[in-house]
Each structure stands twice: as C-alpha cells, then as structure tokens.
Steps between C-alpha positions, in 0.01 A plus 500: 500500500871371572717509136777234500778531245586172338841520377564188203813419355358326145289221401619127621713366756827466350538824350238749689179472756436146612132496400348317780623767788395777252165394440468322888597880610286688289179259569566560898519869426201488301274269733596777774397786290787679504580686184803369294786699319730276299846640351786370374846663312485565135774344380651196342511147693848373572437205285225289344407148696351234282219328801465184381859420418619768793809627248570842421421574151728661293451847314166560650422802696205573670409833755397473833226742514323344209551139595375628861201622303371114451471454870292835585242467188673831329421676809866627591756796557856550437684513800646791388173652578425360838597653808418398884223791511281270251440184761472426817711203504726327301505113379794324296412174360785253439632282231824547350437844338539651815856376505568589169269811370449689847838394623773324372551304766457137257826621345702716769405396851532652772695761286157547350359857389145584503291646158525897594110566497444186702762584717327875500172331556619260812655799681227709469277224667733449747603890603096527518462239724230309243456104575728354215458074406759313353437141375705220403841638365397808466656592865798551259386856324455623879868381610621637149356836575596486853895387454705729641224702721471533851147332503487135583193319395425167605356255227450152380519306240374173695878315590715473191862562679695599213219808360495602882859531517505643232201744656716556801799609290257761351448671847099344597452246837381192316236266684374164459148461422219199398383536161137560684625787672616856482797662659437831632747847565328702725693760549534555071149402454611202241303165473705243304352082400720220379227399231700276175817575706333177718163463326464129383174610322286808461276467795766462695652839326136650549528454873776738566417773228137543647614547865740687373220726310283490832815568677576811274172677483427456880826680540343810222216520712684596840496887479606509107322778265416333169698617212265768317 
C-alpha cells in the first residue's frame, strides 16, 4: 500500500489548513486506498483568526499540531517526528497557514523562511526523488525552503501576478494554470493545483486536488518501493 504524508498547517482558512483541500485531499487518498500519514509542527500559531468576523483575535494562542489534530480525527504526528522514509509522497494543503505556520511567507515575502522540520521534511522528499503536491498557496513553503538553492521548481498557484512574482523572487519558474488543472515538474517530480487560489466554489477546488491526487499516486507507482 502507497503511504502519503499530509502535511497541515492548523484548523481554518485564515489562520491554518483550509478545510475543504484538507478533507478533498484526504477523501481522494482514501477512495484510492492509499494509506495516509498526517503531520504538522508542534508549535504555537502566528496568531488567532476569528472566521466569522475574519479579525485576528487578541491574546489568544493556539498550537498548530493540536489545531491540525481537528482535521485528521486525532490521528496525527509531530513533524518533528516525520521524516521522508515514512511516505511515499508528500501532499501540502493550502489556506493561509501555509503562509504563516509552515512559512512565513504572509508576513515576509519573498524574504520568507521555511519552519526547520518542514523545511527538513520538503528536502528530504525532494533529494529522494518522492512525488511531492502542493495546493493552493501552499507552493510558498516549497519556494521558502528552496530560496537560495540551486534547484528550480516550477509551480502554480493558478495566475495571481503579484504571489508569482513574488514566487519568482524566491528562486521557483511560476506557471499559469486553470483551477481544474494541475501543473506538473517533471524533472523534480512536483504536482502543484490552483484550488481557492481560483476556486469560485468547492467543486471547482475538488477538481484540481483529485487530479492532482491521481496525478501523485500514478507518479508513486512508476518504479517507487513503498515506505515500510
């Protein structure tokens, strides 16, 4: 059986996972039978987002790992934990924990720095040669961990100009892409989707993240030993 790890970011668009491409992803995964490993850093958010009034709220703190922990049903590991040896292939979800717990890319741009296991975690995949997925803004954590490298990675993030300039600055080839489709790097194995970068509602969202899926586990099953 194939093992994805699932890497979330928190619990809610404005502040961690975006819910719909966590549970959209893990649903493909799980209708294909592959075996799922979610993960996420123990440690605290950057800040608090109240969802129905979409303000930050002040003095609350919540952690990552354990907000994370709402999405996978309990069934989670600290990143800390987690290295490229455990999976087969590697899936970020977006929403704006991404740019904010896995990166800090909301708040620095393209002077952004990745979260150091994440960062361990993405090179790992990547030195391996594992299929790695990247939805929504989540192309961010890869260019974070990537800034300053000699690897150039080409991802989307649909056709927003100023987060793929930004993107550019950061070292990866940005390229346009429907919300329906995926944008693949062959030559780093990385499959990225627009999803609620362009989504205008969730099937539209669902589109991209399942070919994506498809896209990423057709890619474990060309000559890849599953993780034991």
């Amino acid at each position: 059986m194939v093992r994805v790890g699932v890497c979330l970011s928190g619990c809610g668009v404005y502040d961690g996972t975006e819910i719909h491409e966590a549970v959209l992803t893990l649903l493909a995964l799980d209708r294909a039978g592959a075996e799922i490993l979610c993960f996420a850093p123990d440690k605290a958010q950057l800040h608090v987002v109240d969802h129905l009034k979409g303000e930050v709220v002040e003095g609350e703190s919540r952690n990552v790992l354990v907000e994370s922990a709402r999405i996978a049903r309990g069934q989670i590991r600290p990143a800390s934990e987690v290295g490229a040896a455990d999976f087969d292939a590697l899936i970020f979800p977006g929403g704006y924990g991404a740019a904010k717990n896995l990166c800090d890319f909301a708040v620095r741009g393209a002077e952004a720095e990745p979260d150091p296991e994440v960062a361990r975690i993405v090179r790992e995949t990547l030195e391996a040669g594992k299929p790695l997925g990247a939805i929504c803004i989540s192309p961010a954590v890869l260019a974070a961990v990537l800034r300053g490298s000699s690897r150039r990675v080409e991802l989307t993030i649909g056709n927003d100009l100023e987060t793929a300039e930004a993107l550019e600055a950061m070292g990866v080839k940005h390229v346009a892409c429907p919300v329906r489709d995926v944008h693949v790097d062959e030559g780093n194995n990385v499959v990225s989707t627009p999803a609620y970068m362009l989504a205008g509602s969730i099937s539209e969202a669902a589109e991209g993240i399942e070919k994506l899926v498809a896209t990423i586990l057709q890619r474990c099953g060309a000559g890849m030993t599953p993780a034991g």
